[in-house]
N, C-alpha and C positions, 0 to 999 in steps of 0.2 A: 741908198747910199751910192754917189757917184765916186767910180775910185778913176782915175783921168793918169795918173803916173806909173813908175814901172815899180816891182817889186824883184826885188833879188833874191833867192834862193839858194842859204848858203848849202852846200854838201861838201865835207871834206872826199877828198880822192876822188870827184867825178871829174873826168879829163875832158870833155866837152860842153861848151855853152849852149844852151837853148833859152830861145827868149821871145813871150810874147807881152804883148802890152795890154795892159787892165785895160776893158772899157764896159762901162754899164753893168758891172758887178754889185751885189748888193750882200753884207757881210750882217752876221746876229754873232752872239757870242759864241765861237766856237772852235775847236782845232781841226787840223787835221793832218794825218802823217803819211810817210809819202814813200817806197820802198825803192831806191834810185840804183840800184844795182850793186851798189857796195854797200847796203845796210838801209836802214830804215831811218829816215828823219823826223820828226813829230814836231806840227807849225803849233802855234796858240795864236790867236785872232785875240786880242785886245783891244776893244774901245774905251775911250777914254774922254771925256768931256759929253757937252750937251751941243745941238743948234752947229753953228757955220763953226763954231772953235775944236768939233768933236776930230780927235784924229785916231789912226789905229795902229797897232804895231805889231809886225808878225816875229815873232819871238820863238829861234832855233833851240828846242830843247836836246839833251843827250837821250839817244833810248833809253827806254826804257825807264825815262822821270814819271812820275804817277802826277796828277792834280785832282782837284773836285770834281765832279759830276762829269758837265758838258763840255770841260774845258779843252778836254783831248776827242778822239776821232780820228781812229786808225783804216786806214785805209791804204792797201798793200796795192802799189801800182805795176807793171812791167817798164822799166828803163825805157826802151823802144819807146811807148808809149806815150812819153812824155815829150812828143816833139808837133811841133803846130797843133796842130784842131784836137788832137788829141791830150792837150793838156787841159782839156774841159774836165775829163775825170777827175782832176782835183777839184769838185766841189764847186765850179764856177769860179776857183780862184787863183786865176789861169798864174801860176809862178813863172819867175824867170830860174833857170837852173844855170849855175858857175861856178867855176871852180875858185875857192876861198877860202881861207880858213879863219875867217871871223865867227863867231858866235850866233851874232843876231843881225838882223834886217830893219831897217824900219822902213814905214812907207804914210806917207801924208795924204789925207782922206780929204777929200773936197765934198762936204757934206750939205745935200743941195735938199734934206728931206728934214723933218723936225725929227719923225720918231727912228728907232736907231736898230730896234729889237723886232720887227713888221715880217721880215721875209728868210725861210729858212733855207737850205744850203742843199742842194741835190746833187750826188755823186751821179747815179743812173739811171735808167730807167726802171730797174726793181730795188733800189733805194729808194721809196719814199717816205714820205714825214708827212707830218699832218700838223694845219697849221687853221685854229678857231673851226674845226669839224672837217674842212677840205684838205684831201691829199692833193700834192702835189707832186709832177714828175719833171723830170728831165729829157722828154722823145728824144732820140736820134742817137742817141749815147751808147760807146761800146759797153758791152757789156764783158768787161774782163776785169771789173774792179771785184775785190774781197772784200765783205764788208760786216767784221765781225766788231761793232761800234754801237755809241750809248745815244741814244739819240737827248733832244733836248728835254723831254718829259723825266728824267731821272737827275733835275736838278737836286732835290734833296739828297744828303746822306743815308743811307742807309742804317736801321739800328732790328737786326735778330734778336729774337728775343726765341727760346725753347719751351715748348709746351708737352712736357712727356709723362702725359696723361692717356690713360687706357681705358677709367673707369666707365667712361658712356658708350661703350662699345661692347656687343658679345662676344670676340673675340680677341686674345692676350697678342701683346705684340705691337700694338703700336706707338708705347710709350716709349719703343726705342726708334721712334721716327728720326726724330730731331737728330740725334747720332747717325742717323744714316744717310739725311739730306749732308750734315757737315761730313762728314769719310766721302762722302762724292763730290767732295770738293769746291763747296760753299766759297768759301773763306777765299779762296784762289779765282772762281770765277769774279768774283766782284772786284777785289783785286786788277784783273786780269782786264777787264770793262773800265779800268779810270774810277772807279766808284768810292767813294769816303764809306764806307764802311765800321760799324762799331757790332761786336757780339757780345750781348748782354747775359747770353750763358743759360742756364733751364731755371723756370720756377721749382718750387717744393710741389710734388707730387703725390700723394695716400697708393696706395696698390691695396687691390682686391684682399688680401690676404691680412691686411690688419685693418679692414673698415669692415662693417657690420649693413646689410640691407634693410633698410625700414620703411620703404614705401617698395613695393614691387612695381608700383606701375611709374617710380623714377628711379629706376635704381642707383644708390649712392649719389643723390644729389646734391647732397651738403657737402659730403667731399669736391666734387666737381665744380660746385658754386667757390670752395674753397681756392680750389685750383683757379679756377677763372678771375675772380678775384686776383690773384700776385699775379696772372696774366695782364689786367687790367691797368695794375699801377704801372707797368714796366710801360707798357703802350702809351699812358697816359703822361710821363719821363719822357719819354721818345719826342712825343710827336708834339710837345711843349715846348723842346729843345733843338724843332726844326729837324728831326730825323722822319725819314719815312717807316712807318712799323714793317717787318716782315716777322711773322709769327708761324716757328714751325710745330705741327700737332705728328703724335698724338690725336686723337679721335676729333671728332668735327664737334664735339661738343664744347672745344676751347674757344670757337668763334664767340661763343658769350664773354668773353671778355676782352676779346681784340674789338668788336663790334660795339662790344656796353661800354668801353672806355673812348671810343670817337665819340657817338653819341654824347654820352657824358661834355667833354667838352667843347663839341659844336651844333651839339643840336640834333634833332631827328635826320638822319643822311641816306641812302640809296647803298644797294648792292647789286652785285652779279654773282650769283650763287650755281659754281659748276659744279656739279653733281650727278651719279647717276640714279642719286635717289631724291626723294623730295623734302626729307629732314622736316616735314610740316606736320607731324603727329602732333598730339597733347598726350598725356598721362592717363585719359579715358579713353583715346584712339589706339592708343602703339601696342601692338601685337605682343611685343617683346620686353618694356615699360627701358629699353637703352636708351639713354638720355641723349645721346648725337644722333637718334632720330627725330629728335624734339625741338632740335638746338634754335632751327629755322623759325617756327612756330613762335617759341618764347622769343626770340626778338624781337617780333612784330605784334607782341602782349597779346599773344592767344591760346598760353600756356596754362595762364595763371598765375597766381599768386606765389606759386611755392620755390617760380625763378627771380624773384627780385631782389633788389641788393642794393646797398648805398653804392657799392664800385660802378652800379649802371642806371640810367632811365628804359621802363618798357614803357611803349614800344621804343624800340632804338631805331628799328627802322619805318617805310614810308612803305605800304602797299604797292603805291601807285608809281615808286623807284625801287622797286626787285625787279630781276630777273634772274628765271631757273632758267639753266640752260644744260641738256644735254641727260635728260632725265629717261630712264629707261624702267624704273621699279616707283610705283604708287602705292598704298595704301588706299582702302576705300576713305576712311577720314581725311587723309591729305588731299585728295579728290576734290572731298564737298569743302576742304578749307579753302583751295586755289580757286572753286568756283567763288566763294562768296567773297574773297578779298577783291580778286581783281587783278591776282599777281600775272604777271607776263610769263606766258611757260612757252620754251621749244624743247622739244623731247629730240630724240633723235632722229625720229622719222622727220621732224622737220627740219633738222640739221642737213640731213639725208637730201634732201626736197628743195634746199633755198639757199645751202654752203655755209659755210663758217664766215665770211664775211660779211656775207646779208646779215645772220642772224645774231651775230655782235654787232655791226652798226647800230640793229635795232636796240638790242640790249642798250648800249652805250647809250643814245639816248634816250633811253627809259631811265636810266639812271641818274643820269644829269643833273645839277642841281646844288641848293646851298646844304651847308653842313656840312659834309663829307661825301666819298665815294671808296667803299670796301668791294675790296674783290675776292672772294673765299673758293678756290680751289683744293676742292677734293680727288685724289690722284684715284681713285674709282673711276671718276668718270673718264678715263684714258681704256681701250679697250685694253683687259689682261695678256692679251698677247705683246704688249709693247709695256703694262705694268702692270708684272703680276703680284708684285708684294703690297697690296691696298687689305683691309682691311673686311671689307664686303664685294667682291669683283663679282660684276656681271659684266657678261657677252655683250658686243655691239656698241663700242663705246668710240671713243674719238679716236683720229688715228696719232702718229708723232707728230707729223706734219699739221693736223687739222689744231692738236692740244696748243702748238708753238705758233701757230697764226693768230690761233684765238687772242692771245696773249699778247703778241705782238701790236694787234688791234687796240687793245687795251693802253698799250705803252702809248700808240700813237695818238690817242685821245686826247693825252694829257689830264686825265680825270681822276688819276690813282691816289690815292690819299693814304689805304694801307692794304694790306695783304696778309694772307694765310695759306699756307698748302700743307695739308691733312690727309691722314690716312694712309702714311706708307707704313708697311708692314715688315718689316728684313725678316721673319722668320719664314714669310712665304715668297720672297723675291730669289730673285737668281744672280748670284753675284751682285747686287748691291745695285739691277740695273733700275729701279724706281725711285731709289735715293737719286742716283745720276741723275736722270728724265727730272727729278725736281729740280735738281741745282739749275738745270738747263731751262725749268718751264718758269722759273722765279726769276733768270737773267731776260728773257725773253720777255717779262711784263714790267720786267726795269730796261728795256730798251735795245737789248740786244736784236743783233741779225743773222738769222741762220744763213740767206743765201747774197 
């Protein structure tokens, strides 16, 4: 998109004009805000039409106005900054700044390309976006922008759904996950990000104390099948209705039904299963007979019989789109299952060995694909020194930085379809700080940026 005219920028109380002239800019839908010395302004990029009639309008909102997804794009400048070459940091969408107290701007698009939505928008050069599997940068670019924004992959609404289930786990305590991701301030980061956001509140839950065990080698699985199930429908609501799922656990045995309800209605789909265990037991394998060691397994109908359900299809998922990543605890049976399936596993050592971005690119395109793409993070796999209220912690896990790249990765794929994060524990956390880390590692795989 050739933009050939100038744009005006309004800011109430800036005493000085600066001005340069669009040339060879190329605009997708998006905003972006701009921090001019007396306050912060927030633009909206608007197009509008098709072909040579398409035009665009940059649209001065008040701070602090919220919209959908991608609409906004916060990005805090320094005033100084904003004068010649250095008004590149807006995004490539070099503004005019003047003093005016009009509302809005417009500006007439000389549309010299058919397609409208091709090229995405780069503040700096550690702002990038990913655009059909290729990042893109911006070289040469200061780097003084903040850029705590949504990128284009968090089109969807978002729809929470609570999963505060304990039962598949040997250990009490993580049925109050969900409560503790939301007290870290869920509901405000999303907010916070421009995001449409809905919370659908916790399914009905059984606890240990009024269910009865009748298989030892699943323990309480009809309760759990239970539970997964009103998991299921709420997923299945959501993402019917154009929300993206984000489902908080309670134990990793609630992925059956964040997983069995995509499936359900798209088809057999691909995961990325972070964990630092391998959840690939059966009922004659697992040491312990706790069903969110199982969980993995039964999705990929190698459980048996005794995980199936009208709320789901096994398999739900595809062998040949998993990927484990971040795995530090086997089983001898999950061993011989990883060998004969085919699944993609990086353990830590290879994490260690190749980085976090080798080893989700590869993930990412192992997973790739029709139906879906779930991404099920277990906050285990984070090492306990940065999240100690999980559930099963083992030593040598991922660090803040490595957990929040991973994710980031993930956003910029554009591949997410729905989400899970399981396993935080508040009665062995400190200060609520693995609820936090999740609010943080769930805004991170809807598009947020840490640096």
């Amino acid at each position: 998109m050739r933009l050939c005219d100038r744009v005006r920028l309004v800011a109430p109380h800036l005493e000085e004009p600066v001005e340069q002239t669009l040339e060879e800019r190329r605009l997708v839908e998006h905003g972006v805000g701009a921090g001019l010395a007396y306050g912060t302004v927030q633009l909206r990029v608007v197009v509008a039409g098709e072909g040579e009639k398409a035009q665009a309008r940059i649209v001065v909102a008040q701070s602090g106005d919220r919209r959908d997804a991608v609409e906004e794009r916060h990005v805090e400048v320094d005033h100084d900054r904003l004068r010649g070459q250095r008004l590149d940091l807006l995004d490539g969408l070099q503004a005019v700044a003047r003093r005016a107290h009009d509302a809005e701007s417009g500006l007439a698009v000389d549309e010299k390309r058919e397609r409208l939505d091709e090229d995405p928008v780069v503040v700096c050069e550690h702002d990038m976006d990913a655009v059909g599997g290729h990042r893109v940068a911006s070289p040469g670019h200061d780097r003084n922008a903040s850029l705590p924004r949504v990128s284009s992959q968090a089109v969807r609404p978002v729809a929470v759904i609570g999963a505060p289930l304990d039962l598949g786990a040997g250990r009490r305590g993580v049925d109050m996950g969900p409560s503790a991701i939301r007290y870290g301030g869920l509901a405000e980061r999303l907010e916070g990000l421009g995001l449409k956001a809905v919370d659908l509140g916790n399914v009905q839950a059984a606890v240990p104390e009024a269910s009865s065990v009748s298989n030892e080698q699943a323990r309480f699985l009809p309760e759990i099948k239970a539970t997964c199930e009103r998991v299921a429908a709420l997923v299945a609501d959501a993402d019917a209705d154009g929300y993206l799922p984000v489902v908080l656990g309670g134990d990793h045995s609630i992925a059956l039904g964040s997983i069995g309800a995509m499936a359900r209605a798209h088809g057999v789909g691909g995961a990325i299963w972070i964990d630092a265990h391998g959840d690939l037991n059966t009922p004659e394998t697992s040491p312990t007979g706790n069903v969110h060691g199982m969980v993995l397994a039964a999705l990929l109908g190698q459980a048996g019989g005794l995980f199936e359900s009208k709320s789901w299809p096994l398999p739900a998922l595809d062998p040949e789109r998993v990927a484990l990543v971040g795995v530090r605890r086997l089983d001898d049976g999950e061993k011989e299952l990883l060998r004969k399936l085919g699944v993609l596993v990086f353990t830590m050592s290879d994490v260690d060995r190749l980085g976090v971005e080798h080893v989700f690119t590869q993930a990412l395109e192992r997973v790739a694909g029709d139906g879906f793409v779930h991404v099920s993070f277990d906050m285990d796999s984070v090492d306990p020194s940065v999240a100690p209220g999980v559930g099963t912690p083992a030593q040598g896990g991922l660090s803040f930085r490595e957990a929040h790249l991973a994710l980031e990765l993930v956003a910029e794929s554009h591949l997410l379809s729905s989400l899970d994060v399981v396993e935080v524990n508040p009665i062995l956390d400190r200060e609520n700080a693995t609820g936090t880390l999740a609010v943080d590692l769930v805004a991170s795989a809807l598009g947020a940026r840490i640096l």
